[in-house]
Structure formats: C-alpha cells, structure tokens
C-alpha positions in Angstrom: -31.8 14.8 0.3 -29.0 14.0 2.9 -28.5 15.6 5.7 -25.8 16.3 8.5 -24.9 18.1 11.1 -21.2 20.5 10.5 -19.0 19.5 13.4 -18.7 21.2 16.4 -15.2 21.2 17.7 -13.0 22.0 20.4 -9.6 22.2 18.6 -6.6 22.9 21.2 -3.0 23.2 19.3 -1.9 19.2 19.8 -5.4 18.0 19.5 -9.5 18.4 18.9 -12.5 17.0 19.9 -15.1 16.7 17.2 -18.8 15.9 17.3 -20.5 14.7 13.9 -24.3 13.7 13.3 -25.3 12.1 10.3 -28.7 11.8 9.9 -28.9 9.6 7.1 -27.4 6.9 5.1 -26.5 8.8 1.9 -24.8 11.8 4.1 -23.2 8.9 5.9 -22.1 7.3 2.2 -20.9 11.4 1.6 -19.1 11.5 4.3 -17.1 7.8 5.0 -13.2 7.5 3.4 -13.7 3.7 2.3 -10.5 4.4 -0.2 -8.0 5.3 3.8 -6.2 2.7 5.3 -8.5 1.6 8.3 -10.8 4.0 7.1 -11.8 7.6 7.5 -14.7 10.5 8.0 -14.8 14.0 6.0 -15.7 16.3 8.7 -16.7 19.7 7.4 -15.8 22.1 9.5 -14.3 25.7 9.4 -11.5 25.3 12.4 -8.0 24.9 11.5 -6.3 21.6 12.0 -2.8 20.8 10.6 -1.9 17.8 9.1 -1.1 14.6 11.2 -2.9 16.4 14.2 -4.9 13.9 16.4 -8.6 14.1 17.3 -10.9 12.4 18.3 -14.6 12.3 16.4 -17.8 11.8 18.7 -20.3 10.2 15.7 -23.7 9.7 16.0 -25.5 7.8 13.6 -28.7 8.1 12.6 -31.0 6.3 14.9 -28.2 4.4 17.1 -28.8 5.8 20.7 -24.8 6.5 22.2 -22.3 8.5 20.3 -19.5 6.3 18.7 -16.2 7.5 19.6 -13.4 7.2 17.1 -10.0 8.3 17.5 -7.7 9.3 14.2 -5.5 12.0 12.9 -5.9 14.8 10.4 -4.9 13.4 6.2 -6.9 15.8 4.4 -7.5 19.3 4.8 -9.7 21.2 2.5 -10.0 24.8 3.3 -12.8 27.7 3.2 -13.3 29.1 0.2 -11.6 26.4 -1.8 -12.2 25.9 -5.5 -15.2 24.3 -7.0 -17.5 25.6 -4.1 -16.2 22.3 -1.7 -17.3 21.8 2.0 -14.6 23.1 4.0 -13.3 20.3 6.4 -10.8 17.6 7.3 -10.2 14.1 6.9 -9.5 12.0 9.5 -8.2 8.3 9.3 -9.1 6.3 11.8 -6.6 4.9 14.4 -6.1 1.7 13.5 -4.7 0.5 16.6 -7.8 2.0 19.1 -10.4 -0.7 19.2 -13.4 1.3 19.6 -12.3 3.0 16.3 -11.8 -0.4 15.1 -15.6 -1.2 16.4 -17.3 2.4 14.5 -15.5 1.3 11.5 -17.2 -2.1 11.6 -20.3 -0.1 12.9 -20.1 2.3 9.6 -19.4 -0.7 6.7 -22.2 -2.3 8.0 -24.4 0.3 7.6 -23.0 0.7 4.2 -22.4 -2.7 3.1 -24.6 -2.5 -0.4 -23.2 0.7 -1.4 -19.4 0.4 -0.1 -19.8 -3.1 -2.6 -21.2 -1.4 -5.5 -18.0 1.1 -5.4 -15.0 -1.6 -5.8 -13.8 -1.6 -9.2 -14.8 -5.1 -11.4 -11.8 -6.5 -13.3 -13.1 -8.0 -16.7 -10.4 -9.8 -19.0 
C-alpha cells in the first residue's frame, strides 16, 4: 500500500509554504501531474488556496536525505467533502523558469521513469 504524508502548510493570503513526504514510489506515482506543463504535485491538504496563488512545496522523497524545494502556483483545487470521496488538495505546476524546480522535476521522472513510460498513449495505424 502507498503511503504519504498530508501537507503541512503555512498558507499566508499572496502565498504558502508546503511540506510533502512521500514515502514510496506508488504514492509518489499518485501524486506527480506528468499530463501539466513542466509538471506538477497533488498536494492533499485541507487549507484554502485560490487559483494561480504561488507556493512553494518542500518534498521529500523517500530515502533521499534533503528536502527538494519546488516552487509553482496553485491549477487545481479540489475541495473537502467533494464528490466521489476525493482527497481534498491542490495542484501545483511547477515553475518552469526556477531551476531547482526544474532539478525535482528531473529528480521525480527519474524516479518514475518505467511507470511515467507505460502511461503515454501508443498510436497504432
């Protein structure tokens, strides 16, 4: 079974501070936005965010010893009590322009590389 750890955050109105650990590779699968532009974390959490709203994710990864520190803004909300019994959290797409956002993307694919592959469509004629 997966496992992570609900973010932790610090949300002040023009921006938050959130703390993820993912514990293992499936809850690190769960949780990656492969399909965002520059790529993107779920993070569940309860605290409101609006859309668009920076923050700025401190990610730890399984057994890597320092935090990786990713900065991005809010594209997905999904609210408490939502639906269909989903997690309650945000997106966030990583800023494409910060290089050590850049770096925990490349950090994150890499960890995923096998399954990330398996998930691109196959075009057959």
């Amino acid at each position: 079974m997966s496992e992570f750890t609900p973010a932790s955050t610090s949300a002040p109105r023009q921006g938050g501070v959130l703390t993820l650990q993912v514990k293992d590779k499936p809850a690190l699968y769960a949780s990656y936005m492969s399909f965002v532009v520059g790529g993107g974390l779920f993070i569940p959490t309860n605290r409101e965010f609006t859309m668009g709203q920076e923050v700025f994710i401190l990610l730890h990864i399984m057994e890597e010893s320092d935090r990786l520190p990713i900065a991005g803004k809010v594209i997905w909300k999904t609210p408490p009590n939502s639906e269909g019994h989903r997690i309650a959290g945000i997106g966030v797409q990583f800023n494409v322009k910060d290089s050590k956002s850049i770096d925990a993307r490349n950090k994150i694919e890499t960890y995923l590389a096998g399954a990330l592959e398996s998930d691109r469509p196959t075009h057959t004629m």
